[in-house]
N, C-alpha and C positions, 0 to 999 in steps of 0.2 A: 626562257627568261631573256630580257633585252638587256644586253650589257655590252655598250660600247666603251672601247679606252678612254672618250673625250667625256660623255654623262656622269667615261672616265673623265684661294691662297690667304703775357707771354708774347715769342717772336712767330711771324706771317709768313708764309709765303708772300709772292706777288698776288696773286686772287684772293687771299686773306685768311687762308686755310691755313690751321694750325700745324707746326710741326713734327707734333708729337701726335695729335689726338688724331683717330678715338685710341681711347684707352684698351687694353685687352681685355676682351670680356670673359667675365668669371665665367665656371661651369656648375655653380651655385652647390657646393656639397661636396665635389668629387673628383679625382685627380684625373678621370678619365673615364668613357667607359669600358668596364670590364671583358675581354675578348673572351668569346665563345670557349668556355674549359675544352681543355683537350683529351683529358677522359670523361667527358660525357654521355650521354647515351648513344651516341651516334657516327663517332670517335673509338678504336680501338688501334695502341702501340704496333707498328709497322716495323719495331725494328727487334725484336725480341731476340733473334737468332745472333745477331750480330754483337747484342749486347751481355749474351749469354758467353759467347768465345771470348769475348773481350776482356770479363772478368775473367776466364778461366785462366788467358795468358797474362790476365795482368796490363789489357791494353793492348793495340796492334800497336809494334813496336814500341810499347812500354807507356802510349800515350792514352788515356782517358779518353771514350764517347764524348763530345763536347755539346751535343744536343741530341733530342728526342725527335724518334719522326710517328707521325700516325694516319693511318689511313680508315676512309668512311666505312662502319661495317658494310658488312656482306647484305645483311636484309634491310638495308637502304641504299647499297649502291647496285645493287642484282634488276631491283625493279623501275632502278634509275636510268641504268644504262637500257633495260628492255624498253621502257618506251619512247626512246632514242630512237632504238630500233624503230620500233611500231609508227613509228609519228613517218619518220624515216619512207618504210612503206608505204602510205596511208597517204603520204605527198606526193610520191611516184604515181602511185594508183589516181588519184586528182590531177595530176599532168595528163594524164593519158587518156583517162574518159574524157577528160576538156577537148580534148586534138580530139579523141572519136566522134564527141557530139558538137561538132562547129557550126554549134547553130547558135545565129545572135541578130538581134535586131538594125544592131549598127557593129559591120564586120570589123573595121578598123578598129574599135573601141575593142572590140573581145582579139583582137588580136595585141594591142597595148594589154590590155588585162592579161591575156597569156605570158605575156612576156615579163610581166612586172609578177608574176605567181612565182614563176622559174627563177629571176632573181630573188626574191624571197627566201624561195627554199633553199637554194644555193647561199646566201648569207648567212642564212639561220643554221647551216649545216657546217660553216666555215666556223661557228660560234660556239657550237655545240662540242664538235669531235675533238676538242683539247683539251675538252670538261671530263674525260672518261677516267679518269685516275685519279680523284684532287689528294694532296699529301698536305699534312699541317707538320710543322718543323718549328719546334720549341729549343732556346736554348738551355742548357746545362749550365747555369753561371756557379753551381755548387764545385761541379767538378773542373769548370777553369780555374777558378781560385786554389783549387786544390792543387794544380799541375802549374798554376804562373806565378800566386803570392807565397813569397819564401817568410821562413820564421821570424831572419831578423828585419823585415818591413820592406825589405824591396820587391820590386817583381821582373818577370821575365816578361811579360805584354807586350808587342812589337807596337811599334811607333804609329801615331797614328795623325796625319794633318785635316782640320775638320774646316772646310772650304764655306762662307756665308758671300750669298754673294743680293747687288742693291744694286739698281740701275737709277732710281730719282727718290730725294727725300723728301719728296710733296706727294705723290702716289702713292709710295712706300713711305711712312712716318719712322721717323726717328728711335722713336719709342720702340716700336714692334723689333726694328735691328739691333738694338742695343738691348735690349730682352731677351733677345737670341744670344748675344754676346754671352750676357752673363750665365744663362745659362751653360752654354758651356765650359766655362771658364771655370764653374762649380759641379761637371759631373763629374763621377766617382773611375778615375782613372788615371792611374801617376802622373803627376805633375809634370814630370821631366820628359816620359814619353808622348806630350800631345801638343799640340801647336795650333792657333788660330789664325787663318786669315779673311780678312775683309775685303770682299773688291766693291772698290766704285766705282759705277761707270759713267759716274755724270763729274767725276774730279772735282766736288766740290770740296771746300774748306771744312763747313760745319757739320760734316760727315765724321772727315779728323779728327776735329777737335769733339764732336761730342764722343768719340771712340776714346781722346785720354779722358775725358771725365768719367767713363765707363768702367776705365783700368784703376781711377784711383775711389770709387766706389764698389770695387770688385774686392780693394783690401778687405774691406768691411765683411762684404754680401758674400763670398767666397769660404771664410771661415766661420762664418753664421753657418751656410748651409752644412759644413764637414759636422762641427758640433752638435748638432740638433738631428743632422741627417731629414730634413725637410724634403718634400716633393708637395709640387714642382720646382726647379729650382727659375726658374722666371719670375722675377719681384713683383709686376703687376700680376698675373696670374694666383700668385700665393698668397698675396695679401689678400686678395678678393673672395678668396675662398670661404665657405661658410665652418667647413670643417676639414682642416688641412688634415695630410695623411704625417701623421710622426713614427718615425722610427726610433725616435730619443730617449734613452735612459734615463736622461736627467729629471731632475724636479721641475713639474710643472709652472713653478714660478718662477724657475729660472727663465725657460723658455719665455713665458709674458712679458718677463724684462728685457731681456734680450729682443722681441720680437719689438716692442714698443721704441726701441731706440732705433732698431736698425728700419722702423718702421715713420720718423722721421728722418732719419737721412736720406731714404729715399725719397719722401715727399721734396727735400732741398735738392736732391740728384734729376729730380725730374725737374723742377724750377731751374735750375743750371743749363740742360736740355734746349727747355722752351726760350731760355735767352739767348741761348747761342748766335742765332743768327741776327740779332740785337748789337751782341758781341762786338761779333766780327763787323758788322759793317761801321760802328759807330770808332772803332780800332783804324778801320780801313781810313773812314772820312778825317781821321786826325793825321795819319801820317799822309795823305795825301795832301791834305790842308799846308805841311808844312814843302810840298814840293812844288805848289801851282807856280814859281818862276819857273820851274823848268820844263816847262810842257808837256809832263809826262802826261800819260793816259791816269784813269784811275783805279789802282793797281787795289787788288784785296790781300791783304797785310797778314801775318801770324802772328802769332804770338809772341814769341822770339824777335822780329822786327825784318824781319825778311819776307818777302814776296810769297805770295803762292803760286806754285806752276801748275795750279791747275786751274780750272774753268774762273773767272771771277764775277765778283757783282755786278760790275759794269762790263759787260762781253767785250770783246777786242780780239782780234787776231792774236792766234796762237792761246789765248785766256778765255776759249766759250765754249760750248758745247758744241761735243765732235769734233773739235781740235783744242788739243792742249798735250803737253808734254806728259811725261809716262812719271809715277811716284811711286816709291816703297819705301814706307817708315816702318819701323819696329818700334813699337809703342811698348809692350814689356818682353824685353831679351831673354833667353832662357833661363831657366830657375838656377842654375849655376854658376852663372853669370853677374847674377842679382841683380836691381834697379833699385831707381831713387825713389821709389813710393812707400808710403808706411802708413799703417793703422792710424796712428797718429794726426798724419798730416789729413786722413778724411774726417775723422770726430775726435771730439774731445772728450767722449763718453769711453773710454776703453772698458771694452768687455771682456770678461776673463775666460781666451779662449784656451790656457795652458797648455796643453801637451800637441793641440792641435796645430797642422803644417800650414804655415800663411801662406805659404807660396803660391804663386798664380801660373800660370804654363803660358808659353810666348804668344805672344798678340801682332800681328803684324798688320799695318793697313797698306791696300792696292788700287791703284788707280792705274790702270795700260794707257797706253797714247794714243791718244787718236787724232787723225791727221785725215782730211777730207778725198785722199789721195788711194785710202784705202779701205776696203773693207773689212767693218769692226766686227763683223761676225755673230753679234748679239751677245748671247747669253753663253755659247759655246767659246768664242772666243776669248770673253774674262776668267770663264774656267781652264782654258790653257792658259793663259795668263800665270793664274793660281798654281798650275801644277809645276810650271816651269819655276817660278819665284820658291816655293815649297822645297822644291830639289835642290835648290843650290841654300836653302835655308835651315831645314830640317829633313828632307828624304827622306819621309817615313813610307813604309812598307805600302800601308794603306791609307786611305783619303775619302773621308766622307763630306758629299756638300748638300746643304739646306738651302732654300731661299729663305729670304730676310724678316719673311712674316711667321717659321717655322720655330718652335724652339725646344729644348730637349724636355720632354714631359715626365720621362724615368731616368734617374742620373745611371742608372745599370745599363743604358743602351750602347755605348760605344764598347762594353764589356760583351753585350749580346751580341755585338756583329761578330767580334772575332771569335766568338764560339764557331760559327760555319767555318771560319779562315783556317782556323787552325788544326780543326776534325781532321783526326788521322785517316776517314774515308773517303771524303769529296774535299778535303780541304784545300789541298795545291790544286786540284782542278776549278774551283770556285771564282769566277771572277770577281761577281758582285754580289752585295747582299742586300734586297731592298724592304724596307719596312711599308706597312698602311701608312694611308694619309690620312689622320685624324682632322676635325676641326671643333673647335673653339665657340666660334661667336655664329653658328647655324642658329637659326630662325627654331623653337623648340618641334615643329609642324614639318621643317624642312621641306617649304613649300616648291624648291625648286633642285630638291637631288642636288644638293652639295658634298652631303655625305658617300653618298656613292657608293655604299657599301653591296651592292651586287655586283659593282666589279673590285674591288678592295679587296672586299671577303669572298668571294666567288669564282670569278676570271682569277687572281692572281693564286688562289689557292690548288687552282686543277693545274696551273700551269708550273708550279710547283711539282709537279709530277711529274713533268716532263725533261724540259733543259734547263727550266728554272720562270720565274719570272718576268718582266719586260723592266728595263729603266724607267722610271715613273718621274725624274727629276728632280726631284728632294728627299732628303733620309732613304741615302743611298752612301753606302759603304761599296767603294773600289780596291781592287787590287793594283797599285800602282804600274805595274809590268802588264795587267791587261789591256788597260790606257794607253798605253804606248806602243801599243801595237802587237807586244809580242804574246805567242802560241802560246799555248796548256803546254805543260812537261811533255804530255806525250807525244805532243807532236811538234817539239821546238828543235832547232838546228845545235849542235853543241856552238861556242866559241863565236859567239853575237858579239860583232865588233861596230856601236852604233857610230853611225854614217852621220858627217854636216847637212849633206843633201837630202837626209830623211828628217831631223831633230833640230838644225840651224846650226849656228856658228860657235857657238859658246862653247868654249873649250869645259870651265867649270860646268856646265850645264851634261856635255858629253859625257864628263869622267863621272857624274851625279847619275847618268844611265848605266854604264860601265857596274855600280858598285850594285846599285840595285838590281841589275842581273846577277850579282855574287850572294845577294840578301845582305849586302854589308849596311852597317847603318855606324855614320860616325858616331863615337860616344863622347865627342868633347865637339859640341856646334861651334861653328865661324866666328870669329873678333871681324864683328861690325864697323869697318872702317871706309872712304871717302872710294875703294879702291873698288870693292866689295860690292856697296851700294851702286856704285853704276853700274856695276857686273848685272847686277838685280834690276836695274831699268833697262838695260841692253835687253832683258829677254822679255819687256811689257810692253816693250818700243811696235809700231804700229807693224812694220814690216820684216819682222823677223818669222814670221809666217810665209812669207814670201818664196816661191822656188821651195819648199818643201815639204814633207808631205802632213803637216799637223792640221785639223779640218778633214783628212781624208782616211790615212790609214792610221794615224797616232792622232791619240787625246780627242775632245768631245767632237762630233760631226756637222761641219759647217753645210751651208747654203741649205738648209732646210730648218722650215719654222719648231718643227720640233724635234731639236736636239738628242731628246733624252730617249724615243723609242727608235731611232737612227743608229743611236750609239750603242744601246742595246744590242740592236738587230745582226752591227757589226763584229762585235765580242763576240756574239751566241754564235756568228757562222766562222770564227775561228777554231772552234770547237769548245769554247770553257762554255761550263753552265752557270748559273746563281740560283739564290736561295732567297726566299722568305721567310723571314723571320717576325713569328707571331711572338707578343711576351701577353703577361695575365692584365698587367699597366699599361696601356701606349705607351711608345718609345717616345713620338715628338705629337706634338700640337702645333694647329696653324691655322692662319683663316682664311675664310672662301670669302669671294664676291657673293653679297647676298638679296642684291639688286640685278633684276634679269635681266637688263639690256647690259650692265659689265659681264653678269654672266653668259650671255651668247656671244659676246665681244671675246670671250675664252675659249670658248667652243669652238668659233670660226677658226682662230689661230689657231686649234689642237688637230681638228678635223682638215683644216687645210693643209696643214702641215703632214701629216698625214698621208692625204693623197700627192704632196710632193713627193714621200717617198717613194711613191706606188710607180710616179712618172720618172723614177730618177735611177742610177747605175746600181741602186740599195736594192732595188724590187725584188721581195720576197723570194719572187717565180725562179729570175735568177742570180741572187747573189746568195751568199753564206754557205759555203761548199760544206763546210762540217754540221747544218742545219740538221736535227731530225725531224721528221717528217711530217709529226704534228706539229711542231713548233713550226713550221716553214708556215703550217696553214694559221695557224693563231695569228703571229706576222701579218700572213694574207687580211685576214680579217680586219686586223687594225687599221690596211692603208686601203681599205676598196670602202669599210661601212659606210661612208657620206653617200654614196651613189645611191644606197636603199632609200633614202628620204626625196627624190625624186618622183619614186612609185607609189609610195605614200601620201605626197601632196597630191599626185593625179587622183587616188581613190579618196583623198579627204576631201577637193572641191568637186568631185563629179554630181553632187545634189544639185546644181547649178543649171543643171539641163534640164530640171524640171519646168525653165520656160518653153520646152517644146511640147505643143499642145496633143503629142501622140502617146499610148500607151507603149513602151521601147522594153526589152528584156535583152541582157546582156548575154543572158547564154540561156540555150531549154533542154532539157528540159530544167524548169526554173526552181522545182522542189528539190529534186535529189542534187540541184548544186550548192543549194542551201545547207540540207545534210551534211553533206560534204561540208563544208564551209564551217560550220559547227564544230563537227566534230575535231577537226583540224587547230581551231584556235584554242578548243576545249583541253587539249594535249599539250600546249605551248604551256598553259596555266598550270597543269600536273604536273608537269614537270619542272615549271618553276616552283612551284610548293615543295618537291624532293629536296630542288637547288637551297630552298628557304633552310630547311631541314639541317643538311650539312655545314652550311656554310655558316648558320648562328646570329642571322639577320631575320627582322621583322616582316612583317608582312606591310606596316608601311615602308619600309626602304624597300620593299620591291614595286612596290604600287606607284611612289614616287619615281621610281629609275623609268616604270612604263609611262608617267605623263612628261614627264620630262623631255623624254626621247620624241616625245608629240610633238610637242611644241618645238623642238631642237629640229625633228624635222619638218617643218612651214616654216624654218626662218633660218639658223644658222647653218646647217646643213648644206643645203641648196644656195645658201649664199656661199660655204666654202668650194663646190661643186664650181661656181662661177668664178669664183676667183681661180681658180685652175685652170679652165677655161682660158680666160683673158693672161693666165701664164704660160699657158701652152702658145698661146698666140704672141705671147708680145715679153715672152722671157723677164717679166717683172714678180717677182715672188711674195709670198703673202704678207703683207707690213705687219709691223713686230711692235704691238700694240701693250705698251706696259699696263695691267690689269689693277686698275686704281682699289686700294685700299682706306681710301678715305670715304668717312659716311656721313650724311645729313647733320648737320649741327643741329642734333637735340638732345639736351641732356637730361630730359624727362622720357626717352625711348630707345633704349640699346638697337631697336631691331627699325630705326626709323628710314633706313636705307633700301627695305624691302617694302615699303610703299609709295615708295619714289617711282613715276612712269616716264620714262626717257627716251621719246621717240626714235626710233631710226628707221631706213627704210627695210631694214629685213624683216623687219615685223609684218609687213605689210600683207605679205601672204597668209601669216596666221588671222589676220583677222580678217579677211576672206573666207578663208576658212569658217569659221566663228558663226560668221554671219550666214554663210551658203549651207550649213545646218541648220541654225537658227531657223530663217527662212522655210527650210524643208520640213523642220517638224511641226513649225505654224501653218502650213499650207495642207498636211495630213490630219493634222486635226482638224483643220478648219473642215477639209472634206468630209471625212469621217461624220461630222455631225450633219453633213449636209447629204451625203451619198449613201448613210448606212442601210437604209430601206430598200436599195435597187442593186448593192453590190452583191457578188456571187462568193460562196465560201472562199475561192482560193483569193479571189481580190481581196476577199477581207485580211486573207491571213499572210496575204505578200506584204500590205501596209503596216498590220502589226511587226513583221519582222524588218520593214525599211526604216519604223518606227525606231527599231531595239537599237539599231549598226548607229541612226544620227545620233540617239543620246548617248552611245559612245563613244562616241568622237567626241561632245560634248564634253562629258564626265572627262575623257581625258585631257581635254584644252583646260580643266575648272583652273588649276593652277593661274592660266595666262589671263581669264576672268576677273579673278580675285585681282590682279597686276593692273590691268584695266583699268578696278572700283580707286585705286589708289588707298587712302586711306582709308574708303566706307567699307574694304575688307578686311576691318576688324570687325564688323559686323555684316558678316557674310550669309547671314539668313535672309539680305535683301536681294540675296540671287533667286530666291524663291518667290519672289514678288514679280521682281522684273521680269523673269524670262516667261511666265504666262502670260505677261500684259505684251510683250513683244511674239509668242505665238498665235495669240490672240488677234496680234493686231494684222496678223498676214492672214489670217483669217478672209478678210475683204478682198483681197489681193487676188485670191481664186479664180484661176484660169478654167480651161473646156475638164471635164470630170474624167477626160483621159487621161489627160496629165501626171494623175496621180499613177498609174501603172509607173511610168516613167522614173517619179521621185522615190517608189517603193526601188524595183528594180534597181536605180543605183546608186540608192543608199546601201544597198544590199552589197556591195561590195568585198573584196576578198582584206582581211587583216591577217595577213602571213605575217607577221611580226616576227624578225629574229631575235 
C-alpha cells in the first residue's frame, strides 16, 4: 500500500478577498466520522495481563490503566505479515533472474529499469517492515475522572497551554482562527488549569482586535456550550449541522431558545469580524488626520488611542512585514484573577445559565519581532516564541498546538491526551501524543487524497507499535520537558542546572525551567504589570535565539521546511516514545487545500522538507542514538520517498519511444518478465486489502492514496527532488509557502475551489505524461485494426498486455483529468467521449507496423509501487 508522510489544512483584503470567508463547511448530519471500533472483528485487547494485575493491586502504584491498547488478531495479522514475506522473496527472486537474463533491446534503458526495480523494492521494503506490529491505544477517560475529578468539583489534571498558531489573515481567514479559539476556550477541562495562546506572525492589529471580540463573545458561547454540553464546540461548525450530537438533559425547548439567541449573536459576532478591518483603518485615518502638521508617517491606531507596534496599514519602517516590534497582550487573565467582561456586556438577552461556571481560561495574544537582521524560523520559531511566553505565564506541564484552520471537534480531547501522560506504564516515558488529522470541507469523492487515511489510519497506527508515532504538526499534545531538550527519567542526569547559553538570558524564563524539572507548577499566576510584560517581549524579541541552542537541541527544529517530523525524529532518538491516541469522535477537525495546484504547492513544502532532513546533521542513518531500529527505518522512509517518483516518471513517459520505428523489448525473455511483473504488483494490492482490513478504511481511501501518489509523482515530487538539488548547490532552502485557505467566491458551490485549474510549471510533466499514453493507446488501437490479420500470437498478446499497463497509468492520472475538464467534471462521463475520439484520432498517425512491438514492450513496464 502506498503511503507516504506528504499524500501524508463586510471588510477586504487589498485583492478584495474577504476576511472571514469561506465559512466552515458543515459535515451535513455528523460530528465526525466514527473511527474504526476497537473491538471489532479484527481488533482484540493487548493489554489483558496488565490490566488483570492492576485490578488485583488496585493499580500499579495505586494508580488506574488510563487507556486501552489493542492489537490486529492473529488470523489477520499471521497471513499479513507472511506475504511480507512472500512478496519480500518473490522481489529478490525478480532481481536476480533480471541480472541472469540481461538480455534487452536497448541495454542502457534495462539497465535504468534495473536500477529503478531495486529502488522500488528497497522503498517499498522501508514502508513496509514498521507495519509488522500495528497497536490502536484508546483512552480510558472513565478512569481519569475517576483518579483526577474530586467530590467537591475540583480536579488534580496537570496544567495544560494549548498553542494556536496564524502566519496571514487573508490566506488563513479570520473566521477559521477565532473558531479555533472558541473552541477551546469551551472544552471540557478546568478552567484554571488551561491557557491560550495565539501567535501572529504577520503583527497585525485586526488579528488583536478580532481575538477581544472573540473573548467577549466567548462569555456567551462558552456557557452555552458547558450547559447543553454541545459537540462541536466551533460556532460555525455547529450551527451548520443538520443534526447536532446532544448530550443535554435539559428540555428540548430549552435548548431551541437558547440555541436561537446565541444563534444571532453570532451572526453580530461575525458581522463585528468582517468590520474590523473597516474598523481599524477608518480609526487610523481619523487620528492621523488630526497629526498631518506634524509629519508623522501614518501610523494604525487602537483602540485605546495608542499606536500599534506591530505591522501597519500604511507599511514603514520598523511598522511592516518582517519587521516590527515583538507583542504580548493578555486578553483574559486567569480565572482568579477575574476580568472586565460580562454576559451582560455581549447581549441583552441573558440566558439562565445558573449553576453553570462562566469562567473562561487565559487568552493571550503573540506577536515575536521580527527584524530583517535575522532569521524568523517560520512556523518553528513562533512556536518557541509560545513556549517561552507560556513559561514565564502559565508553565503548564504539557502544551498542545493546532494550526489556525484546526479546531477542537470533541471537547474530551485535551482529557484524552493526558490519559497517555499520565499512565502509570509508559507515562513519564511518553513525550508526545499525537491525534489523526481529520477534515471538514473534503470534496465528498475526495478526488485528490486529502484524507489521507492510509497514512492516518495505517502508517501511524503500526508505528504505534513501535516508539510511537511521528510529529504530524497539529493536535499534538507535548510534554514540556521533552521540548526542551531534556531525557526520559531513565536516562536523565540527576541535578539539571539550566544554562543562559543553552535557554537565553531571562532570568524568569531560567527559574520557569528550573521548576518544571521539579514538576512544580505555580498555583497563584503572575500580576501582569509594565515590568512583567517586557519580561514577556524580551523572550519574543527577534534575537534571543541567538548564541543558543533553541532550533537545535531545545523547542521545535529550525532550518528545515518541516518542522514537525525533525522535531519528532529528535525527541524519538532521545529515547521517549509517543502515542496515538484514537477516540470513537474525532478529537479536532480541519481543512485541506482542495484545489490541486495548492495542493501540490503542500506537498512540495512537505516532501522537500523532508529530503532536507535526509541531507541534514538529523539523518535518520545517523542521528537519534536511543532510535529503535525500526523506527530508525520508518524515519528513513519519510526523508528518501520523493526520490521514488523519479523512477516512476521514467516508466510513466517511456511510451514515447514508440516513435522509433523498431520492434525494441526491454528484457527477454519478454513473457516470463511479464509473469513476474504480475505477480509482483498482484501482492502489493493483497496486501493492501489486509492493510484495508486492519486499519478501517475504505477501499476508496486506498485507491485514492494510489492516484494521488500518481500524480504527486510527475509533478510535486520531482519538483521537491529539484529543489534539493538547487539546495544542495546554492545552500537556499525550500521557500515556506503559506498554504492559502481561501476558495473561489461562489456561494451557490462549497466545493467551487476544486474546479478551479491553476497552472504552474510542475504540472508540466504530468501532462506529458497524459498525453504519451494517450498517444500510445491510439496508436495500438489504431494498429490492432489495421495489423490484426498478419500479427503472430505473442504480438497479439504483447499489445494486449502494453494495452493493460497505459490504461493504467491512465485510470490513475483520472483524478489530474477530471482537474484539466475544470468545471465539465461535473459531468465527467464526457471523458468517455473524448478519449475514443483522441485515440481515434492517432489512429492516422501510424508509423512502420514495427513500432508497435516497441509501444507494447514499454508500455509494459515494471509498477513496483511502495
Amino acid at each position: 500500500m502506498v503511503s507516504s508522510p506528504a499524500s501524508v489544512a463586510g471588510a477586504s483584503g487589498d485583492d478584495g478577498r474577504s476576511l472571514i470567508d469561506p465559512l466552515l463547511v458543515s459535515r451535513g448530519g455528523g460530528v465526525a466520522r466514527k473511527a474504526a471500533g476497537a473491538k471489532g472483528k479484527y481488533w482484540a485487547a493487548a493489554d489483558k495481563g496488565e490490566r488483570r494485575a492492576a485490578k488485583e493491586c488496585g493499580g500499579e502504584d495505586g494508580r488506574p490503566l488510563l487507556f486501552r491498547s489493542y492489537k490486529v488478531k492473529g488470523a489477520l495479522l499471521h497471513p499479513y505479515r507472511a506475504l511480507i514475506f512472500a512478496r519480500l522473496i518473490g522481489v529478490l527472486l525478480f532481481f536476480g533472474w533480471r541480472i541472469k537474463h540481461n538480455k534487452s533491446d536497448i541495454m542502457w534503458f534495462w539497465t535504468l529499469s534495473v536500477v529503478g526495480d531495486v529502488w522500488f523494492g528497497f522503498s517499498w521494503l522501508l514502508n513496509q517492515l514498521p507495519k509488522f506490529n500495528p497497536i490502536k491505544t484508546i483512552p480510558d477517560l472513565a478512569a481519569l475522572k475517576q483518579r483526577c475529578d474530586l467530590s467537591d468539583g475540583s480536579s488534580r489534571l496537570p496544567g495544560i497551554d494549548v498553542f494556536v498558531t496564524t502566519a496571514d489573515p487573508i490566506d488563513e481567514p479570520i473566521l477559521y482562527t477565532m473558531n479555533c479559539i472558541l473552541s477551546i476556550l469551551a472544552a471540557d477541562y478546568p478552567v484554571d488549569r488551561y491557557a491560550c495562546y495565539l501567535s501572529d506572525d504577520s503583527g497585525a492589529l485586526m488579528l488583536y482586535e478580532a481575538l477581544a471580540e472573540t473573548a467577549k463573545f466567548a462569555t456567551l458561547w462558552v456557557p452555552f456550550c458547558r450547559k447543553h454540553c454541545i459537540e462541536p464546540r466551533a460556532p460555525e461548525s455547529y450551527f451548520q449541522l443538520e443534526a447536532p450530537l446532544l448530550h443535554t438533559r435539559r428540555a428540548p425547548e430549552e435548548l431551541a431558545s437558547d440555541s436561537r439567541v446565541v444563534s444571532l449573536e453570532y451572526g453580530e459576532f461575525k458581522a463585528r469580524l468582517e468590520a474590523v478591518s473597516d474598523t481599524i483603518r477608518k480609526r487610523s485615518d481619523a487620528y492621523n488626520s488630526m497629526r498631518t502638521g506634524e509629519g508623522a508617517p501614518g501610523a494604525t491606531w487602537m483602540a485605546n488611542g495608542t499606536q500599534w507596534p506591530g505591522t501597519w496599514i500604511e507599511p514603514t519602517e520598523n511598522h511592516r512585514k518582517g519587521h516590527h516590534a515583538g507583542i504580548v497582550k493578555v486578553v483574559l487573565d486567569h480565572p482568579s484573577h477575574g476580568h472586565n467582561l460580562s454576559l451582560k456586556d455581549n447581549t441583552s438577552n441573558n440566558l439562565n445559565f445558573g449553576a453553570i461556571d462562566l469562567r473562561i481560561p487565559t487568552l493571550v495574544y503573540v506577536s515575536r519581532e521580527k527584524n530583517p537582521g535575522y532569521d524568523h524560523n517560520k512556523k518553528a520559531g513562533a512556536l518557541n516564541a509560545q513556549l517561552r511566553v507560556s513559561a514565564l505565564l502559565s508553565n503548564a506541564q504539557f502544551i498542545i498546538n493546532f494550526d489556525c484552520d484546526h479546531y477542537i471537534n470533541n471537547s474530551q480531547a485535551l482529557r484524552a491526551a493526558t490519559c497517555f501522560m499520565l499512565d502509570p506504564r509508559e507515562g513519564d516515558h511518553t513525550a508526545f501524543v499525537q491525534f489523526p488529522q481529520r477534515f471538514d470541507n473534503v470534496d465528498p469523492k475526495d478526488r485528490y487524497g486529502n484524507h489521507n487515511r492510509v497514512f492516518f489510519d495505517g502508517t501511524m497506527l503500526a508505528l504505534n507499535g513501535l516508539q510511537g508515532p511521528s510529529y504530524l504538526g497539529t493536535g499534538c499534545m507535548f510534554r514540556r520537558l521533552a521540548l526542551y531538550g531534556i531525557d526520559p527519567p531513565q536516562l536523565r542526569q540527576d541535578n539539571i542546572i539550566p544554562e543562559a547559553s543553552k535557554f537565553g538570558s531571562s532570568i524568569l524564563f531560567l527559574e520557569s525551567v528550573s521548576k518544571a524539572l521539579n514538576q512544580q507548577r505555580s498555583t497563584t499566576p503572575p500580576q501582569i504589570n509594565d515590568t512583567f510584560v517586557a519580561e514577556m517581549e524580551k523572550v519574543v524579541s527577534a534575537s534571543h535565539d541567538k548564541g543558543t541552542d533553541w532550533g537545535k537541541g531545545v523547542g521545535y527544529i529550525y532550518d528545515i521546511a518541516t518542522e514537525d517530523i525533525v522535531t519528532g525524529f529528535r525527541i524519538h532518538g532521545q529515547g521517549w516514545r509517543s502515542m496515538y491516541c484514537t477516540m470513537e469522535c474525532d478529537a479536532f477537525c480541519g481543512t485541506a487545500p482542495i484545489n490541486l495546484t495548492e495542493r501540490l504547492h503542500q506537498i512540495v513544502r512537505w516532501s522537500g522538507g523532508s529530503l532536507e532532513m535526509f541531507f541534514s546533521h538529523n539523518n535518520p542513518l545517523i542521528g537519534g542514538r536511543h532510535l529503535l531500529a525500526l523506527q530508525r527505518v520508518s524515519y528513513l522512509n519519510m526523508t528518501v520517498y520523493p526520490v521514488t517518483s523519479l523512477f516512476i516518471l521514467l516508466y510513466a513517459l517511456s511510451p514515447v519511444m514508440w516513435l522509433i520505428p523498431d520492434e525494441v523489448y526491454i528484457q527477454r525473455p519478454f513473457t516470463r518478465y511479464v509473469v513476474y511483473l504480475i505477480a509482483i504488483i498482484l501482492m502489493i494490492h493483497i496486501i493492501g486489502w489486509l492493510e484495508i482490513k486492519w486499519a478501517g478504511i475504505t477501499w476508496l481511501d486506498y485507491w485514492r492514496n494510489e492516484q494521488f501518489f500518481m500524480i504527486g509523482s510527475t509533478s510535486a515530487y520531482p519538483t521537491a527532488v529539484l529543489h534539493m538539488v538547487v539546495n544542495l548547490l546554492t545552500k537556499k532552502g525550500i521557500h515556506f509557502r503559506v498554504t492559502s485557505k481561501q476558495t473561489t467566491a461562489d456561494t451557490n458551490d462549497k466545493f467551487a475551489d476544486l474546479y478551479e485549474m491553476r497552472w504552474v510549471p510542475m504540472l508540466i510533466p504530468t501532462v506529458i505524461v497524459l498525453v504519451a499514453n494517450i498517444g500510445a493507446i491510439g496508436v495500438a488501437i489504431g494498429k490492432t485494426v489495421v495489423y490484426m490479420g498478419v500479427w503472430t500470437t505473442a504480438q497479439k498478446s504483447h499489445a494486449a498486455l502494453g494495452l493493460l499497463f497505459n490504461v493504467w497509468i491512465m485510470v490513475l492520472l483520472y483524478p489530474f483529468a477530471l482537474a484539466v475538464m475544470g468545471r465539465w467534471a461535473k459531468r465527467p462521463i464526457i471523458l468517455v467521449v473524448l478519449l475514443p475520439v483522441a485515440f481515434l484520432k492517432r489512429k492516422n498517425e501510424l508509423l512502420d507496423a514495427k513500432s508497435l512491438g516497441l509501444i507494447v514492450s514499454c508500455s509494459c513496464l515494471p509498477k513496483l509501487l511502495n
